[in-house]
N, C-alpha and C positions, 0 to 999 in steps of 0.2 A: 504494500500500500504506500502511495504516495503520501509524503506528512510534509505539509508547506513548511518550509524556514524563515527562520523572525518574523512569525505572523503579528507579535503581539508589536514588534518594534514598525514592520510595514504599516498597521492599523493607527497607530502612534502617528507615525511621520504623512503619512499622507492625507489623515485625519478627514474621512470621507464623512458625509453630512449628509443628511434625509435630499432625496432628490435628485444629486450629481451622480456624472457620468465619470468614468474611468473603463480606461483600454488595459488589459492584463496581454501582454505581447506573446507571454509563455504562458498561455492559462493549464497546460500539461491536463490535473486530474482537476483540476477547479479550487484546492484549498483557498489559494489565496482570495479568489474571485465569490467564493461564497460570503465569504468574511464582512469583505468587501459592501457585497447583498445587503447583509443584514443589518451594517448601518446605513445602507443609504435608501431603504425603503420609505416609502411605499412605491417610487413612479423610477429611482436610479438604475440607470442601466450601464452593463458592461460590456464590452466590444473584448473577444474574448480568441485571440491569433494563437496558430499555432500549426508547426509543419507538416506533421504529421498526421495524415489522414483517420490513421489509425485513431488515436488519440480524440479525437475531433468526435469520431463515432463512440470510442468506449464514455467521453464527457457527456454525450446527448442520452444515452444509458442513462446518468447519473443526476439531471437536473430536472427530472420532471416537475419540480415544484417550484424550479426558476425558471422556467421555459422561455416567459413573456421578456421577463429581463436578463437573456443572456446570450448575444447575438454571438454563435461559434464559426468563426472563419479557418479552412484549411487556406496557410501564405503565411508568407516571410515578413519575417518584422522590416525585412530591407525595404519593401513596402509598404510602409505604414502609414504614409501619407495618402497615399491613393486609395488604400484598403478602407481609413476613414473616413474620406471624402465619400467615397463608394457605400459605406454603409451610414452616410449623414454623422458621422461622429466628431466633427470640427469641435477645435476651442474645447477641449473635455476638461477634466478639472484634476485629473490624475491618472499616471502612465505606471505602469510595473514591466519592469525586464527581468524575470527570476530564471538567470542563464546554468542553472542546474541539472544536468540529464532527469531525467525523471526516473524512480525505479521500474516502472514497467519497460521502460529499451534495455536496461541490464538483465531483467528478469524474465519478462513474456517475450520479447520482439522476437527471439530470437535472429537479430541481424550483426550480429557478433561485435558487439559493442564490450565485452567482458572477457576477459582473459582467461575465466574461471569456469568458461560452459566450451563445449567442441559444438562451435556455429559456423556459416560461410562467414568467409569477410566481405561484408556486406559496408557498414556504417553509415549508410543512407538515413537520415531522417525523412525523407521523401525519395518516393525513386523518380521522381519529374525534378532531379538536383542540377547544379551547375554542371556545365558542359568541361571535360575532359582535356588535359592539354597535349593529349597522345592525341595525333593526327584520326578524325574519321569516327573519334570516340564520339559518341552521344552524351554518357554518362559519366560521372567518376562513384568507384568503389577503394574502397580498403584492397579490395585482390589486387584490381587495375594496377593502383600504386605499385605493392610490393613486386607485382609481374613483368609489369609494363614499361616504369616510370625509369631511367635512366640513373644512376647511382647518386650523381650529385645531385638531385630533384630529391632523391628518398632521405640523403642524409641532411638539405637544408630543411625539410619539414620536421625533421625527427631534431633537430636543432631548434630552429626557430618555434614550432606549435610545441613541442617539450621538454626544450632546456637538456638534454641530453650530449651528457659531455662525451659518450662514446657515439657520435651519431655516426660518424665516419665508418668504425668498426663494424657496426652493425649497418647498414646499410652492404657492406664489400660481403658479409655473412648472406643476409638476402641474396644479392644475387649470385651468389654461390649455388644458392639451395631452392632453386625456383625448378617448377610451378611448386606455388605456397594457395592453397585453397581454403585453411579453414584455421579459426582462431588458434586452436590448440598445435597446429604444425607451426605456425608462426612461432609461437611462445619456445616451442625447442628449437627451433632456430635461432632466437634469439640467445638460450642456454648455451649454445653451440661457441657463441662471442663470450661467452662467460659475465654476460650483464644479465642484471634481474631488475631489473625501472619497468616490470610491465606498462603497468599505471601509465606513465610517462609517453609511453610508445605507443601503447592504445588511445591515449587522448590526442598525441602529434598526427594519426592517421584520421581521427573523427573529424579533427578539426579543419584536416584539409578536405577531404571527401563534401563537407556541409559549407564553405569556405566561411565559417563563424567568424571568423573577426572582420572581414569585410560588412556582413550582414550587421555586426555588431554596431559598427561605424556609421552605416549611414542608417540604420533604428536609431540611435543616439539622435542623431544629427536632426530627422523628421520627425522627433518627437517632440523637440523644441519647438518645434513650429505647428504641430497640431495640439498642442497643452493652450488653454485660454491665461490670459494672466490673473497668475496668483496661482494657478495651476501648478502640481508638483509630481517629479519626477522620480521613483525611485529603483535603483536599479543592486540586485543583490548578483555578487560575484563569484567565485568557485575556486580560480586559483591566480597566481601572481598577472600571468598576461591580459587576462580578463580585466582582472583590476587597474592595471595601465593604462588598459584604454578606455576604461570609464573612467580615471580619475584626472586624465589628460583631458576627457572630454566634458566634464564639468570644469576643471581651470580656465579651458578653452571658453565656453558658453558665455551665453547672457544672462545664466541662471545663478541666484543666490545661492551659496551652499549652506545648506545646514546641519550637514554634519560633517565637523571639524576632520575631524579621524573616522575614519568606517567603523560602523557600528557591527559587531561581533554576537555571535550566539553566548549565551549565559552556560556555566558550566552542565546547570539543568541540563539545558534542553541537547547539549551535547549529548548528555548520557542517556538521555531518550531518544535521541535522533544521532548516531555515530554522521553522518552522511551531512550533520550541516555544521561540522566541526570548523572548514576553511573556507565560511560563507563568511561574506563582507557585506554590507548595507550601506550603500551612499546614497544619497537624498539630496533634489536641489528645486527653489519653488522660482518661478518663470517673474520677473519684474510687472 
């Protein structure tokens, strides 16, 4: 089960009121977006994005009782301007980017998003993703990469999206040991170079596959412009690169910030929740 992070600190900072609208860009399993609901009844409604089709379908499952006010869009937050203009949601009063995998792609998808199950390499959050920089490709996957992609292409990804100081090594490993088809061959390949950064390596492949920090970038960037003034933003993070570029992107902004330092999970909710241990919370409200 999906279990929203910093709901109590999101609820806090963006301090939603009987009436208003707010867009949830990642509304995943809906936590945050129900919360959300419940203060801003009786007429508030949520614009409620997310990649995943899947996702999109198990949420409408789950909101019979919000039906009226929770408008579920399958698209990219890199669209976000159009997607609100499209569903009349200009000037909103509050934006959520809660860039966390959600547990159902580790657990259900099976799209080998986890180092710990024997999945294809898949890592599509949608399979209508960015196009492929292998000539002719349509698509890009996790196999693609490790098959396809050229060694210095595998080891700036495995650098750049995971800080992986062996990227080089591992990458000359791969292509040693190709064709690589399925999470768990990868993972002995990688034993093979004598590094163990699964973690590391499985997120440098997701990240490129979904090209998330691009999309990251310009959501930031149209959300400033579809927030009404006074309107506030807030965006909870996962790990150092993420955080970079939201914290450059609020410096950058016309937006107030209002939280000095990123606001952090309580030890609590850590130990109820392992999974929102190296969540971040930054908050900024629109002039």
């Amino acid at each position: 089960m999906h279990i929203p992070v910093l709901k109590k600190e999101v609820l806090e900072f963006l301090n939603p009121q009987p009436n208003e609208n707010f867009i949830d860009c990642t509304i995943n399993g809906g936590g945050h977006a129900v919360a959300i609901l419940e203060k801003t009844s009786p007429k508030g409604k949520i614009l409620g994005i997310d990649r995943d089709e899947e996702q999109i379908k198990n949420l409408k499952l789950k909101i019979k009782n919000w039906e009226k006010r929770i408008i579920p869009i399958c698209g990219n937050f890199a669209d976000l301007k159009k997607i609100a203009q499209e569903q009349k949601f200009d000037k909103v009063n509050g934006i959520l980017f809660d860039l966390g995998m959600s547990s159902w792609h580790l657990e259900e998808s099976g799209r080998g998003f986890t180092f710990l199950k024997d999945e294809p390499l898949d890592m599509r959050y949608n399979s209508e993703n960015q196009k492929s920089k292998i000539k002719n490709q349509n698509y890009i996957t996790a196999e693609r990469i490790v098959n396809e992609y050229p060694r210095e292409e595998i080891e700036r990804i495995l650098r750049e999206y995971g800080e992986e100081r062996y990227s080089r090594k591992i990458a000359k490993t791969i292509l040693e040991n190709r064709p690589i088809k399925t999470t768990l061959e990868l993972v002995k390949i990688i034993k093979r170079a004598r590094v163990y950064s699964f973690s590391r390596i499985f997120q440098a492949l997701r990240i490129a596959v979904n090209q998330e920090f691009d999309s990251l970038e310009k959501g930031l960037k149209q959300a400033e412009e579809v927030l009404a003034p006074k309107g506030r933003l807030a965006v909870i993070s996962f790990h150092s690169l993420e955080d970079r570029i939201v914290k450059n992107f609020f410096k950058n902004s016309n937006l107030k910030i209002l939280t000095k330092k990123p606001i952090i999970p309580s030890k609590q909710e850590i130990k109820e929740n392992l999974r929102s241990r190296s969540s971040k919370l930054r908050v900024g409200i629109k002039q």
